[in-house]
C-alpha positions as CSV (number, residue, x, y, z in Angstrom):
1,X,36.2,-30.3,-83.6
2,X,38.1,-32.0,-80.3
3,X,36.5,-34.4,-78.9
4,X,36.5,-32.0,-75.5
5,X,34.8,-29.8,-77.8
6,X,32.4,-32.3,-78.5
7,X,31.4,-33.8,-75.2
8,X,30.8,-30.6,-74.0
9,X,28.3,-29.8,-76.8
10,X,26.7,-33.3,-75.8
11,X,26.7,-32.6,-72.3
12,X,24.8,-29.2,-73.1
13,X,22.3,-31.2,-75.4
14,X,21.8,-33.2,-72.6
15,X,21.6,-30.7,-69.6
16,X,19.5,-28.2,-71.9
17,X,16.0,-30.0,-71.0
18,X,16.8,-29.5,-67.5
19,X,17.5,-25.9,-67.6
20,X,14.5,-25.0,-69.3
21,X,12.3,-27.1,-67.1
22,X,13.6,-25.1,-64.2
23,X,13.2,-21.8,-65.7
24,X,9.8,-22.8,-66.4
25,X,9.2,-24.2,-62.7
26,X,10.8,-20.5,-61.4
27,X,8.6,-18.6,-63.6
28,X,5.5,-20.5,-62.4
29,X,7.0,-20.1,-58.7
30,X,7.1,-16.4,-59.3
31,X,3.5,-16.2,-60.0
32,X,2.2,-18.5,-57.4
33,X,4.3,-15.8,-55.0
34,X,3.3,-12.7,-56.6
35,X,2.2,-10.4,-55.3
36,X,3.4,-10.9,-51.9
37,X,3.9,-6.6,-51.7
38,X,2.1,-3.8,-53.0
39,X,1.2,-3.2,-56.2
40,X,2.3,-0.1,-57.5
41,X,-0.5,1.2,-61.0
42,X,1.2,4.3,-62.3
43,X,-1.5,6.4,-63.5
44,X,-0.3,9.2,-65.7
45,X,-3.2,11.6,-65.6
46,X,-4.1,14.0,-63.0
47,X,-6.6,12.6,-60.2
48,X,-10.2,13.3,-60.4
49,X,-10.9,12.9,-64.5
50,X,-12.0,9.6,-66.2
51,X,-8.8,7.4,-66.4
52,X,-8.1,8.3,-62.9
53,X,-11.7,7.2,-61.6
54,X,-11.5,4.0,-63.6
55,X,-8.3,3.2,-62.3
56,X,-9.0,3.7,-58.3
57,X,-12.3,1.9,-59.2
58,X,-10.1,-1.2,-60.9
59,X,-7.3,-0.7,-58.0
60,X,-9.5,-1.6,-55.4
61,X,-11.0,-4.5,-57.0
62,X,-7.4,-5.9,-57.9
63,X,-6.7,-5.5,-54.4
64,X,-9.4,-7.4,-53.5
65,X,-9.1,-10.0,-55.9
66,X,-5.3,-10.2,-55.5
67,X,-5.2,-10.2,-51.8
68,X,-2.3,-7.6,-51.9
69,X,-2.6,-3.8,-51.8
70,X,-2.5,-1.7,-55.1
71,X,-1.6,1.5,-55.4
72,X,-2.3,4.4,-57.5
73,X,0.2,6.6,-58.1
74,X,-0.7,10.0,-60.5
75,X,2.4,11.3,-62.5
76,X,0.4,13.9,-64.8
77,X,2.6,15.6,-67.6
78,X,4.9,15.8,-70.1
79,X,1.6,14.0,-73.1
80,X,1.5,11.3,-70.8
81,X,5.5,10.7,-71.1
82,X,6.5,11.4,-67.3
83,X,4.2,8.3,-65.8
84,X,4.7,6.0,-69.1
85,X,8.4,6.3,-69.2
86,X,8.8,5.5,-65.5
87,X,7.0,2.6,-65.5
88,X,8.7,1.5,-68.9
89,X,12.0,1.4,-67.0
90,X,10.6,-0.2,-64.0
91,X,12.0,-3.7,-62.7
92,X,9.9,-6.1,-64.6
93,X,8.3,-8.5,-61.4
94,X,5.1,-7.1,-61.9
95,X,5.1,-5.0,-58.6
96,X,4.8,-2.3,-61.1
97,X,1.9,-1.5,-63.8
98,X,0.6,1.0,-66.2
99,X,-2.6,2.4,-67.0
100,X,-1.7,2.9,-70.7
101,X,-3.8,4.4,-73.4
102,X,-4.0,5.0,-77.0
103,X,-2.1,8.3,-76.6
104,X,0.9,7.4,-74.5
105,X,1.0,3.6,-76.4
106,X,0.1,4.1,-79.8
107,X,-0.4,8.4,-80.8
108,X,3.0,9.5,-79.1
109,X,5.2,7.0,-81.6
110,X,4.6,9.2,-84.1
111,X,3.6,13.0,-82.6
112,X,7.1,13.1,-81.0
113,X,10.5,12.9,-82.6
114,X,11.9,11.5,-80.1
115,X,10.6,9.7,-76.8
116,X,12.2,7.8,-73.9
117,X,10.5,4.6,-74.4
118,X,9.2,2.4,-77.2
119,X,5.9,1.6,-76.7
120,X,6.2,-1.8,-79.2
121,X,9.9,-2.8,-77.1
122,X,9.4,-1.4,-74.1
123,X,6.4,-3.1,-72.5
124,X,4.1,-6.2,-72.0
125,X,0.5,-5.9,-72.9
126,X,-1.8,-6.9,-70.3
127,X,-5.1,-6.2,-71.2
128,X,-7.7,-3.8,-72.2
129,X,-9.9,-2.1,-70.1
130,X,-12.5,0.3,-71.8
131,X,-12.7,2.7,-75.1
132,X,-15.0,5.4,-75.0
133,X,-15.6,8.5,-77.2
134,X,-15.3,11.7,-76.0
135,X,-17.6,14.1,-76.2
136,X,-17.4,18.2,-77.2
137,X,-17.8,20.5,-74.5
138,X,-18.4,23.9,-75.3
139,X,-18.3,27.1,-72.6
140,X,-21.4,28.9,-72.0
141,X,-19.5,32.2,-73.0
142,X,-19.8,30.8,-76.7
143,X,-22.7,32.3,-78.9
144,X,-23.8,28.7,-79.9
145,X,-25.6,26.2,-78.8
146,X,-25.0,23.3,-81.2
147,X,-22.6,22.2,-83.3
148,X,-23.2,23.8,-86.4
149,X,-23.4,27.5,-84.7
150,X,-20.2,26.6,-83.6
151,X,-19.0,26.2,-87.0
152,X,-20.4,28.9,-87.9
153,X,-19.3,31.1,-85.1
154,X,-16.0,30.1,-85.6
155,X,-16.1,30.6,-89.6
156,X,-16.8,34.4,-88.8
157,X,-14.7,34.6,-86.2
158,X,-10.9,33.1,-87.6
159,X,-8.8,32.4,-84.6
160,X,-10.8,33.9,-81.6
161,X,-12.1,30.3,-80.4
162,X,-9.4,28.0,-79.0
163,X,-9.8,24.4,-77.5
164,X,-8.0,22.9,-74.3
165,X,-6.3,19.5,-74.4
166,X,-3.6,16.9,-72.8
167,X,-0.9,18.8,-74.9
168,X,0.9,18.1,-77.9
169,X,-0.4,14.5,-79.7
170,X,-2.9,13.6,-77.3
171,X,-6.3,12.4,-78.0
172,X,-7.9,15.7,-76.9
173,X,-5.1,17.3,-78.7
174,X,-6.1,15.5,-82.3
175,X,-9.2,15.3,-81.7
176,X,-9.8,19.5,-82.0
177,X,-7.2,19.2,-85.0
178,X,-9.5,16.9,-86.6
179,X,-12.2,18.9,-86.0
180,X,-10.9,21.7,-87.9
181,X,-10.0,20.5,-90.4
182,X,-13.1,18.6,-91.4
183,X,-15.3,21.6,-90.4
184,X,-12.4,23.8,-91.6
185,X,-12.2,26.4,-89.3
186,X,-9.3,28.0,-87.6
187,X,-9.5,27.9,-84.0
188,X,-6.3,27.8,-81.3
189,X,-4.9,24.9,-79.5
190,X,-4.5,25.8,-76.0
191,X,-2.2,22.3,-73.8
192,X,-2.5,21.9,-70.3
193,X,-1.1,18.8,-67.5
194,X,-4.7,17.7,-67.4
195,X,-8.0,17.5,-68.0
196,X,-8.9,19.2,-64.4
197,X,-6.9,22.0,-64.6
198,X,-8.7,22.9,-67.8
199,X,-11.7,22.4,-65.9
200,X,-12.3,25.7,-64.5
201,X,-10.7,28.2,-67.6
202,X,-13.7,26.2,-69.4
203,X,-16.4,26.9,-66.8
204,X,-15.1,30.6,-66.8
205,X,-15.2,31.2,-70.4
206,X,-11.4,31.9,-71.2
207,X,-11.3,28.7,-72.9
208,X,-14.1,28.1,-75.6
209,X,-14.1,24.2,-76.3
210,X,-12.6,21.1,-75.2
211,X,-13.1,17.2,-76.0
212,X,-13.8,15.8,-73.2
213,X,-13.5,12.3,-71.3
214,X,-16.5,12.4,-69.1
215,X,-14.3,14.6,-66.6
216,X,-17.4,17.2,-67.3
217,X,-20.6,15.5,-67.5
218,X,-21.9,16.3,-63.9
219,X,-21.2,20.4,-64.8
220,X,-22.9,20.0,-68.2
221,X,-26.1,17.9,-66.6
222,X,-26.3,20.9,-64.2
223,X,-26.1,23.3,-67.4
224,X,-22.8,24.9,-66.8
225,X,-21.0,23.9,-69.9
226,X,-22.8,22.9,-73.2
227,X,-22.7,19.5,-74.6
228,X,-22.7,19.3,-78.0
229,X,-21.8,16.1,-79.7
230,X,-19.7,12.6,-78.7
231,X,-17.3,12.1,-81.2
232,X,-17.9,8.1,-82.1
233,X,-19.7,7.6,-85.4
234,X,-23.4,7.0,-83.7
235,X,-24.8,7.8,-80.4
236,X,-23.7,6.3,-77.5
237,X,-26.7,4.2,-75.6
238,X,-26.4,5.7,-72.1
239,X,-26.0,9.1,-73.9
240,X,-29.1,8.9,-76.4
241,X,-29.9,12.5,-76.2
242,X,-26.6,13.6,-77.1
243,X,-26.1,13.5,-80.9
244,X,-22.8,11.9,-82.9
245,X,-20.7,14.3,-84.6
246,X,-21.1,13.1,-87.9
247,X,-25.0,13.7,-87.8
248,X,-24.1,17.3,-85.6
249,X,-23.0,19.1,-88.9
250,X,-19.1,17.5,-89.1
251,X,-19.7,14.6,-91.5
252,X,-17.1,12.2,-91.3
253,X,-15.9,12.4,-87.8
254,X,-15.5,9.2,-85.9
255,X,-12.7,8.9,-83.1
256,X,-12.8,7.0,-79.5
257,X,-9.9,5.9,-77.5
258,X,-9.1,2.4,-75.3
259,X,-7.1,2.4,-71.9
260,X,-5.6,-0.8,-70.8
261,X,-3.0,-1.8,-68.8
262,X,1.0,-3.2,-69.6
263,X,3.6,-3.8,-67.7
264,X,7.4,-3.6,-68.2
265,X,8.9,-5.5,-70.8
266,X,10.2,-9.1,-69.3
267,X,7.8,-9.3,-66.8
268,X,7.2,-13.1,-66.6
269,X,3.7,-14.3,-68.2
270,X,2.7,-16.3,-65.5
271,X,2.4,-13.1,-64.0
272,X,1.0,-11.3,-66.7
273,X,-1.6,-14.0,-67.5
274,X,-3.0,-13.9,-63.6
275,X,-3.1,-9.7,-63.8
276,X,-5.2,-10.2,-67.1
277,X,-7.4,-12.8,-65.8
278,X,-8.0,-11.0,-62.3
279,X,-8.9,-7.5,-64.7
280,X,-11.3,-9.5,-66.5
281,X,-12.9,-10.9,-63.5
282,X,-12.7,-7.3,-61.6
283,X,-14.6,-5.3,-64.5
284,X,-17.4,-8.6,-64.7
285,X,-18.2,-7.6,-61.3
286,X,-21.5,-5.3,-60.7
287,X,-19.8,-3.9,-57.6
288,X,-17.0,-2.4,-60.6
289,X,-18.9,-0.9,-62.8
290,X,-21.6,0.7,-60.0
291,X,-18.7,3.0,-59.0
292,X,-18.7,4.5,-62.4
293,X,-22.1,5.2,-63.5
294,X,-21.5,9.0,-64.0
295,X,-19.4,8.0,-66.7
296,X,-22.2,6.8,-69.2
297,X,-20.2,6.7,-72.1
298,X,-17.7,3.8,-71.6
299,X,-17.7,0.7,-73.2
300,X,-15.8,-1.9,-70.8
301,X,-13.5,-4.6,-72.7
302,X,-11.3,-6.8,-71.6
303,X,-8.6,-8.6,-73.7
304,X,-6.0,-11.3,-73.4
305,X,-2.2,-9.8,-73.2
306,X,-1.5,-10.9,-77.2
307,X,-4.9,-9.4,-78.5
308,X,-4.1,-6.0,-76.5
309,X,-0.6,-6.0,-78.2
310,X,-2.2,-6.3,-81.8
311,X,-4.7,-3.8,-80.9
312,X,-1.4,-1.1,-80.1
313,X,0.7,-2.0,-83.3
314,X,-2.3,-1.5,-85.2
315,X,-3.4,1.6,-83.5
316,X,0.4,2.8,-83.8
317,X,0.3,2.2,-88.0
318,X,-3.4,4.1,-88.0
319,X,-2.6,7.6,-86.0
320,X,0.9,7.4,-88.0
321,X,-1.3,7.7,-90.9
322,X,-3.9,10.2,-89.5
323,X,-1.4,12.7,-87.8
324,X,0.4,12.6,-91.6
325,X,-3.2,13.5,-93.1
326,X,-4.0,16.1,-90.8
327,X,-0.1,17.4,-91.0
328,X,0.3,17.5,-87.5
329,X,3.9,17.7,-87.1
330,X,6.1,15.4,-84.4
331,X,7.5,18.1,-81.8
């Protein structure tokens, strides 16, 4: 080694302290300033259905709490992939943030061959926000009023009932495959953008079934759609006269699903520790939670940014496993 060589890697010894002090001071300079513009809370379901409500309903209390606009912005589509991918390759300052679930963060890794993002790489867990079952929602054109008339409807009638869903690898999507196969019975997957747009071909009657978010619990209360059973493995408590699925006639049944939010991979943590403590104190608040009280089956849960990233890997390993079992293929 030259000794140019070596007073140079002395002089970087040396100045190395320095550097990472200042990084550190920039980083916590970055969150002191954020946000100093608009938020921007990509929301990759259509609006009116139970991720969207939840989100305005967070929105406006980050808002608040941030004293800084933030936006929703609804990019339905694509299994979630249009809104999740945008945001994925978003600048990571925080001005831009996702509210991901375990479809888009965890299902899609393995119901797709391919996807534009990496759900593991690609982002930085935030926090959780809330799981919740969903529940089976059956039209009133169907000759059956609980769940084990379905089954048997459906048993003497092979491939005539058919169930709407998110599309390919969603929740809603695995949800009816599940079904099937542990009540084995052949019914028809039917995908759409959204939950709203399958709405009214369920209130109609040209689509039998669909596992639902909440999106139709005012039409059910007012008896024009039939609910049946929540898919969790007991009853829900603000849903008591609504019966699990594994006491409704499909023993073994027990699925819910989280929602939380992430950001771009690299966003600093400063900033990512103040968006996860402001969510926490934004979903504590009564004024939160009173805008949601139509949706009676959520259970609210907030998480710091390192439990929410062990919540996806391990979600990510489980559906792998589950969407092998039930041999639904990647598209």
């Amino acid at each position: 080694m030259t000794r140019l060589a070596a007073l140079s890697r002395s002089a970087l010894r040396l100045l190395l302290p320095s550097v990472l002090a200042a990084s550190g001071a920039l980083a916590h300079a970055q969150a002191d300033n954020w946000p100093s513009k608009p938020v921007r809370f990509v929301v990759p379901y259509p609006p009116g259905g139970l991720a969207d409500s939840v989100a305005r309903s967070l929105a406006e209390g980050l808002s608040d709490r941030l004293k800084q606009t933030v936006i929703i912005d609804n990019k339905p589509g694509g299994s979630l992939i249009i809104g999740t991918d945008l945001v994925a390759k978003a600048p990571p300052d925080g001005y831009t943030i996702l509210l991901g679930s375990s479809s888009s963060l965890a299902i899609n890794a393995s119901a797709f061959k391919k996807l534009p993002y990496d759900a593991q790489k690609d982002f930085t867990p935030v926090s959780l926000s809330f799981r919740t079952p969903l529940i089976l929602m059956v039209s009133n054109a169907v000759p059956a009023n609980n769940v084990k008339e379905l089954i048997a409807h459906a048993k003497a009638n092979p491939g005539v009932l058919n169930y709407a869903s998110l599309g390919h690898g969603s929740t809603l999507h695995l949800s009816g495959e599940l079904f099937k196969s542990l009540a084995q019975v052949d019914i028809v997957h039917v995908p759409y953008k959204g939950t709203t747009t399958a709405v009214p071909d369920l209130l109609t009657g040209r689509v039998s079934m669909m596992f639902d978010g909440g999106a139709l619990l005012p039409q059910a209360r007012e008896g024009k759609v039939k609910m049946m059973a929540v898919t969790s493995a007991k009853r829900m408590p603000g849903m008591a006269d609504v019966p699990a699925m594994d006491e409704a006639g499909v023993p073994g049944y027990d699925l819910d699903l989280w929602f939380g939010v992430v950001a771009p991979a690299g966003t600093p943590a400063a900033v990512v520790d103040r968006l996860a403590r402001a969510i926490d104190d934004v979903q504590k608040q009564s004024t939160f939670r009173n805008r949601l009280t139509s949706f009676s089956q959520i259970h609210y849960e907030t998480t710091s940014p390192s439990e929410m990233g062990a919540i996806i890997r391990k979600d990510t390993a489980l559906w792998s496993k589950l969407l092998r079992d039930y041999k639904v293929e990647p598209q």
